[in-house]
TIZAKE-387105 format. One record per residue (C-alpha): x, y, z; residue number from 1; residue in three letters. Coordinates in steps of 0.001 Angstrom, whole numbers, plus 500000, padded with zeros to 6 digits. Layout:
      px      py      pz  bagu  gudren
       X       Y       Z   NUM     ALA
...
***
This chain:
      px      py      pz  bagu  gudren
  500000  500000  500000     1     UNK
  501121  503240  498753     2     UNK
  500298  505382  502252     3     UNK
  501164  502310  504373     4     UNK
  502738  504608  507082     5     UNK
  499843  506835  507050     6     UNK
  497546  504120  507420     7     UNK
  499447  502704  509978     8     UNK
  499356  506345  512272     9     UNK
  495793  506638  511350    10     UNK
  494952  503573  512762    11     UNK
  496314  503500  516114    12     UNK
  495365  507226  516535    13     UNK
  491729  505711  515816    14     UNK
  492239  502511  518554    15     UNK
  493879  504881  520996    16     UNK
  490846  507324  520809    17     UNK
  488242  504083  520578    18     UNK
  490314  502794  523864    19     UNK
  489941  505935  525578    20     UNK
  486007  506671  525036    21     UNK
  485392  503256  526105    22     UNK
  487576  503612  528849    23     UNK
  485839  506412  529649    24     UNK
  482405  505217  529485    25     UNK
  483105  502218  532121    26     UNK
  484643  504903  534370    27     UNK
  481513  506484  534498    28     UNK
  479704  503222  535272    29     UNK
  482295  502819  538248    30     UNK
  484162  499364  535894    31     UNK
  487224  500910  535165    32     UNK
  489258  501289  538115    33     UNK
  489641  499671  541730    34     UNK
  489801  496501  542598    35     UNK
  487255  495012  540504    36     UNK
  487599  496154  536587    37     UNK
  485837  495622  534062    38     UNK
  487204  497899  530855    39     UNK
  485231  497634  528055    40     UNK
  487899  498999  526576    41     UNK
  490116  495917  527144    42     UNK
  488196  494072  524346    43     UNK
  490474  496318  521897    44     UNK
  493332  494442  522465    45     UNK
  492281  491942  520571    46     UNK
  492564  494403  517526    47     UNK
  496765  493393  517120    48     UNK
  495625  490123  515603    49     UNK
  494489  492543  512748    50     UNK
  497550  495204  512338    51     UNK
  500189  496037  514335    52     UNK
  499012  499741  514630    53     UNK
  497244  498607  517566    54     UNK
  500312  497894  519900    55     UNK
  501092  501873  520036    56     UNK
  497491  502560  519648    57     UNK
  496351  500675  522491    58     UNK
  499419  501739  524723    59     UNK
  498809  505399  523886    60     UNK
  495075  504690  524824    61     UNK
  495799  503142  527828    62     UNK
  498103  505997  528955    63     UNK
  495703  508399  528437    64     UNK
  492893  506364  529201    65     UNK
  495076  506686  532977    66     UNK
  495638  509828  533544    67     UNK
  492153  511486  532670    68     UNK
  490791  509026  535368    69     UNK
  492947  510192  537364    70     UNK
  495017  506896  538001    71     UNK
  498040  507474  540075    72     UNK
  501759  507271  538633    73     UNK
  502560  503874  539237    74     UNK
  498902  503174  538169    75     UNK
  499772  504709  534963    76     UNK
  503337  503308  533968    77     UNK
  502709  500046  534851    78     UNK
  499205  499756  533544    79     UNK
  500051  501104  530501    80     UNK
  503140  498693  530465    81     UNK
  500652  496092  530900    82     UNK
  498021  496660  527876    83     UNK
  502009  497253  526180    84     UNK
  502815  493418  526864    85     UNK
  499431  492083  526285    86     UNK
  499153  494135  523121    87     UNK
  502430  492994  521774    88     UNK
  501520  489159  523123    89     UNK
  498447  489309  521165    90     UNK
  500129  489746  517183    91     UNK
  502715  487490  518331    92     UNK
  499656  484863  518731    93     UNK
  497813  486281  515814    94     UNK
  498008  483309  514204    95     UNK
  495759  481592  516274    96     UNK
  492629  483799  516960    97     UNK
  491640  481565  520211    98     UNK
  494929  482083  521566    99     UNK
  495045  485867  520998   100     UNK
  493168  487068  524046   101     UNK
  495547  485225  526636   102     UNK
  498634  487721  526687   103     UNK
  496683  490757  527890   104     UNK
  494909  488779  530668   105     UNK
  497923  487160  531967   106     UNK
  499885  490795  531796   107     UNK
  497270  492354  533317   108     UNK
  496422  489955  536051   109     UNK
  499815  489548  537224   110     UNK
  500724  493751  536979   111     UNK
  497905  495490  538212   112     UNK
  497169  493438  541446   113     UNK
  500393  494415  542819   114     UNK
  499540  498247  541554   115     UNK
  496749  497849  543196   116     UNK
  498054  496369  546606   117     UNK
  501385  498359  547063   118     UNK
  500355  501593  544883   119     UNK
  497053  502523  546363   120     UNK
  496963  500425  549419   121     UNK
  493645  498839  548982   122     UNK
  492386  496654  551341   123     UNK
  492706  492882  550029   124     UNK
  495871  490963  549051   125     UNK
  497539  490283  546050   126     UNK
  496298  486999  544834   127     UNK
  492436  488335  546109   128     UNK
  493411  490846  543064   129     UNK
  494644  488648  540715   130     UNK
  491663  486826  540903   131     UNK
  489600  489879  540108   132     UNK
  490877  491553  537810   133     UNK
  492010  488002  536131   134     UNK
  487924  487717  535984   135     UNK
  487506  491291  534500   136     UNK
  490242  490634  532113   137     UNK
  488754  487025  530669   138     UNK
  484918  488868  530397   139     UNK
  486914  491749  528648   140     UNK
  489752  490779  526749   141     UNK
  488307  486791  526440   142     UNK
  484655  487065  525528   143     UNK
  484094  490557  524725   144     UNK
  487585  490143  522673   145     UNK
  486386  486928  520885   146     UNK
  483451  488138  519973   147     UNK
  484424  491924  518472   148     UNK
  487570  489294  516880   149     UNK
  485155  487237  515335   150     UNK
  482682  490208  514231   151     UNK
  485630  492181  512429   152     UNK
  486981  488600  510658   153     UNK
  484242  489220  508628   154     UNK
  485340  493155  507520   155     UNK
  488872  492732  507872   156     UNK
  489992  492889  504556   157     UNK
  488029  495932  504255   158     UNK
  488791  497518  507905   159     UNK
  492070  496434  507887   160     UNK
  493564  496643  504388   161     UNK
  497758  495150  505271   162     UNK
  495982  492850  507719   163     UNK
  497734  489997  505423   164     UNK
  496323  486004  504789   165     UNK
  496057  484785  508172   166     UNK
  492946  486305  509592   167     UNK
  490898  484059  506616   168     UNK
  493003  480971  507394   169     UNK
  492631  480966  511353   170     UNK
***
């Protein structure tokens, strides 16, 4: 593609902004923060299975997504490092769409409980956290994932024009 690098800018501009209204949205429902999360924004990272945009896009999205909540430094970094790894974990696994989901909820389930515990001092321990956000993670980045993945298989080729062979093959 002619404008490949354009595309590729324009498209995790896009998933950044789409991960920060969402974001936004379940932090006015009370999901997006504490010790139980439930992003609806986390289904995104599903989105590096399709182009590789989505790593920065995602991170940015994240980072931002942080501090207009109003997440605390540590919160921020390491979150943000988080939805990084998990984003990154996600096209290395692209090329098996079940798979996909697993790198974000393992990086975020084994990051943000200690965030949690040692950053903002909630009450709880660390493997009480792990457990929940491990649960908001698999309803966000396993179902809600699998199903916008399997939705967007269908466009793909027209949503995501260098998405390459594999998303029709797996």
């Amino acid at each position: 593609m002619k404008n490949s690098k354009t595309l590729f800018i324009a498209q995790a501009a896009l998933i950044a902004a789409l991960y920060v209204v969402l974001t936004l949205l379940a932090n006015s429902l009370g999901l997006a923060n504490y010790a139980i999360q439930l992003r609806f924004s986390e289904a995104l990272t599903i989105l590096p299975f399709f182009t590789p945009a989505a790593i920065p896009g995602l991170f940015l999205g994240c980072l931002i997504s942080n501090l207009l909540t109003g997440a605390i430094i540590w919160d921020t970094v390491f979150g943000s490092l988080a939805t990084l790894l998990g984003a990154f974990g996600t096209y290395l696994l692209r090329r098996c769409k079940w798979l996909a989901p697993l790198p974000p909820i393992v990086a975020n389930t084994l990051i943000i409980p200690f965030v949690l515990y040692f950053a903002y001092h909630f009450p709880g321990s660390v493997p009480f956290f792990m457990l929940t956000v491990g649960l908001g993670e698999i309803l966000s980045c396993g179902v809600l994932g699998i199903l916008l993945l399997l939705v967007l298989q269908r466009y793909a080729k027209n949503i995501f024009p260098d998405t390459g062979n594999y998303c029709k093959q797996h």
